[in-house]
N, C-alpha and C positions, 0 to 999 in steps of 0.2 A: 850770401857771399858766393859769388862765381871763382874758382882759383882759373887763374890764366899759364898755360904749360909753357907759352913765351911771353917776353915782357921787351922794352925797346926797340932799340936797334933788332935783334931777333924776329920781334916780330914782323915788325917791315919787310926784313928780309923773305918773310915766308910767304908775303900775297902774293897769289898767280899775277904769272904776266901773261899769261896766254888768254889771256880776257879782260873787258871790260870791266874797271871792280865798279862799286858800286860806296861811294861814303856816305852816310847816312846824315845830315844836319839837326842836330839837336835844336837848331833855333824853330826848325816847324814843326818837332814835336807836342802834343800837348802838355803843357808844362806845369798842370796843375794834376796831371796823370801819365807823371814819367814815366814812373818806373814798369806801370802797365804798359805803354809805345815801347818800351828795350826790350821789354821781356815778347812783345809781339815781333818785332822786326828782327831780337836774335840771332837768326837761323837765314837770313837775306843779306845782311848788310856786313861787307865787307870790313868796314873800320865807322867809327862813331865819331866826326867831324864837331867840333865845337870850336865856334866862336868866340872871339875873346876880344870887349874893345872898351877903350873910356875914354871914348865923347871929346877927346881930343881928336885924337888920327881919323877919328869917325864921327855919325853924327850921335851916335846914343850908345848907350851902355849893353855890354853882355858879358858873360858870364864869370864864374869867378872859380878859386880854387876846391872852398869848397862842396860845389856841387860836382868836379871834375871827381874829389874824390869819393864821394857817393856814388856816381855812374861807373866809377872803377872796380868798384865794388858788386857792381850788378851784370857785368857783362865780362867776356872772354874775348871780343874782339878789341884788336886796337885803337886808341883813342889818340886821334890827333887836333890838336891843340893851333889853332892858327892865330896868332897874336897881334891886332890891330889896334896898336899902342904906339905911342910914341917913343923916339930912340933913348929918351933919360931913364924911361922904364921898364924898355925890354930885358935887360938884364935879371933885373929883382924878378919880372913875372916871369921870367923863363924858369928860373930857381924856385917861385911859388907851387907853380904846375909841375914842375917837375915832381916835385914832394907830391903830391897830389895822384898822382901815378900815371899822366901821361907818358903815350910811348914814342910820339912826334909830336914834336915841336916847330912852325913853321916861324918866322918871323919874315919882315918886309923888308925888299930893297932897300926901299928909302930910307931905311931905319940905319944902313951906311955901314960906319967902322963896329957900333953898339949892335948890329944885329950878328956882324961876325963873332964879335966875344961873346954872344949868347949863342949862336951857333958850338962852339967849343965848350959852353958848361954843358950844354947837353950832352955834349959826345964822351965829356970826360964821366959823365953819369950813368953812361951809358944807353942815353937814348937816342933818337934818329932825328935829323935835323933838316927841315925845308927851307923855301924861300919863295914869296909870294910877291907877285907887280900888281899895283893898279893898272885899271887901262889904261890910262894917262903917260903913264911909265914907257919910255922907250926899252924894249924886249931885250938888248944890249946890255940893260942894268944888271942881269942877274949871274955877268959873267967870273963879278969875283967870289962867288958862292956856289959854282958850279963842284969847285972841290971837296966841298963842304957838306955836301945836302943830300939828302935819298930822293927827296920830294922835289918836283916845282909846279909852283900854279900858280896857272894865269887867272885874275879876275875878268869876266866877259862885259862886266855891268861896272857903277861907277860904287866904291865901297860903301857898305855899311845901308844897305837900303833894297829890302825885299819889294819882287813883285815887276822890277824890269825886264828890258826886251834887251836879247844878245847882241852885241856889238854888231855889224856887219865887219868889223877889224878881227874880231875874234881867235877865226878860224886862222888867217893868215896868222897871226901874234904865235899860236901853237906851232905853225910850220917853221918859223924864224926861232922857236925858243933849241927846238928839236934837231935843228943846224947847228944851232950852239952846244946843244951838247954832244952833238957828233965831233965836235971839232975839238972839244976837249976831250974827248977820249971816254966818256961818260955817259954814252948813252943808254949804256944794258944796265947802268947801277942806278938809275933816276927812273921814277916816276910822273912824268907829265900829267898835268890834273889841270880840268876846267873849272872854275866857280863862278855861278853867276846866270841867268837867265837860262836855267835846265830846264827843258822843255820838253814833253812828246816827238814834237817837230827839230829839235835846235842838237839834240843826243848826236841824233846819227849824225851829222855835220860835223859834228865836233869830233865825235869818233874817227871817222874820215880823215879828218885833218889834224889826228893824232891822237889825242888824247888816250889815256891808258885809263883815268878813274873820271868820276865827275860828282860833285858835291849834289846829292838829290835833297831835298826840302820837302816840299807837298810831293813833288813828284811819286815819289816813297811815301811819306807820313797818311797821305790822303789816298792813295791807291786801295782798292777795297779789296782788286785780286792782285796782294803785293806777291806771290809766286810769279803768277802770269809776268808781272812787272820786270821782275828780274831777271826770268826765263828771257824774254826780250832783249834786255840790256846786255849781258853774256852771249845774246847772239850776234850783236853788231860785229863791223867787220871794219879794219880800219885801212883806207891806203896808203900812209906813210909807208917812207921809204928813204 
């Protein structure tokens, strides 16, 4: 058992913004030898990224509550919870995970008036609330959650399907999301995040073009010098503005 000295909303509050964070993706972990990949990547990874999806909103299944509360159990970084569910059941799963000990909770545009009322059981829980587009999603959508949310991220790739190539739309989607939240007033209290065809090559573009974290998969998991790896990523440099 790891004790964690922040928990929610807190914790969010405390990742640097003066860097590039780094979230780590449980779906490319070895998953028949978790708890050895946590206890390796530990001391690297910013927050611990889990999927969550049922084969409705997406194509196939991932994870559940409780393996969220096993890995909560194992680690001291924040666990964020992205929910790729449909809107009859993002409420319940918001509430599942919650229990479960996540400390952010993202839910999906599309998921409408039901993603906002699960935005609010988390807040009232006390935990930190995001909000995530397909690419398909015009960047416009995420404007009635902007009051709502610590988090936003953009998906680069098309959901629920490891192993593609980054939008060429991508980078622009970050510049237009980051407009938006200038103009709500909200810039210094959100996190901008990319998901989705993280790359060697695709990092620093997206950093560039704003990005504050970026959901790593193999990038991380498969890295042999993950120091070196991170060393890197904390060095990019971003031009927004």
């Amino acid at each position: 058992m790891t004790d964690k000295t922040l928990k929610g909303q807190a914790a969010i509050n405390a990742l640097p913004r003066d860097r590039l964070l780094g979230e780590f993706s449980t779906w490319s972990a070895d998953l028949c030898n978790l708890e050895r990949d946590l206890a390796r990547v530990e001391d690297h990874a910013d927050i611990h990224h889990i999927d969550v999806a049922d084969a409705r909103f997406t194509p196939g299944f991932l994870f559940f509550p409780d393996l969220v509360a096993r890995i909560a159990g194992l680690t001291a970084r924040p666990i964020h919870v992205h929910l790729m569910v449909e809107a009859e059941i993002v409420e319940e799963q918001t509430r599942q995970f919650l229990d479960a000990g996540t400390d952010l909770v993202s839910v999906h545009a599309e998921n409408g008036a039901a993603g906002l009322r699960a935005l609010e059981i988390a807040r009232t829980r006390g935990a930190a609330g995001g909000v995530v587009l397909r690419l398909e999603t015009p960047v416009a959508a995420v404007e009635p959650f902007l009051p709502h949310v610590s988090f936003v991220t953009l998906l680069g790739t098309s959901i629920g399907v490891k192993g593609q190539s980054l939008s060429e739309k991508a980078c622009d989607r970050l510049a237009e999301a980051r407009a938006l939240m200038r103009q709500a007033g909200r810039e210094a209290d959100i996190i901008l995040a990319a998901d989705g065809g993280i790359r060697h090559e695709t990092v620093p573009r997206l950093r560039e073009a704003g990005a504050e974290t970026v959901v790593l998969g193999s990038l991380a998991y498969g890295d042999s010098d993950l120091a070196g790896r991170i060393a890197w990523l904390h060095g990019l440099k971003t031009k927004a503005a």
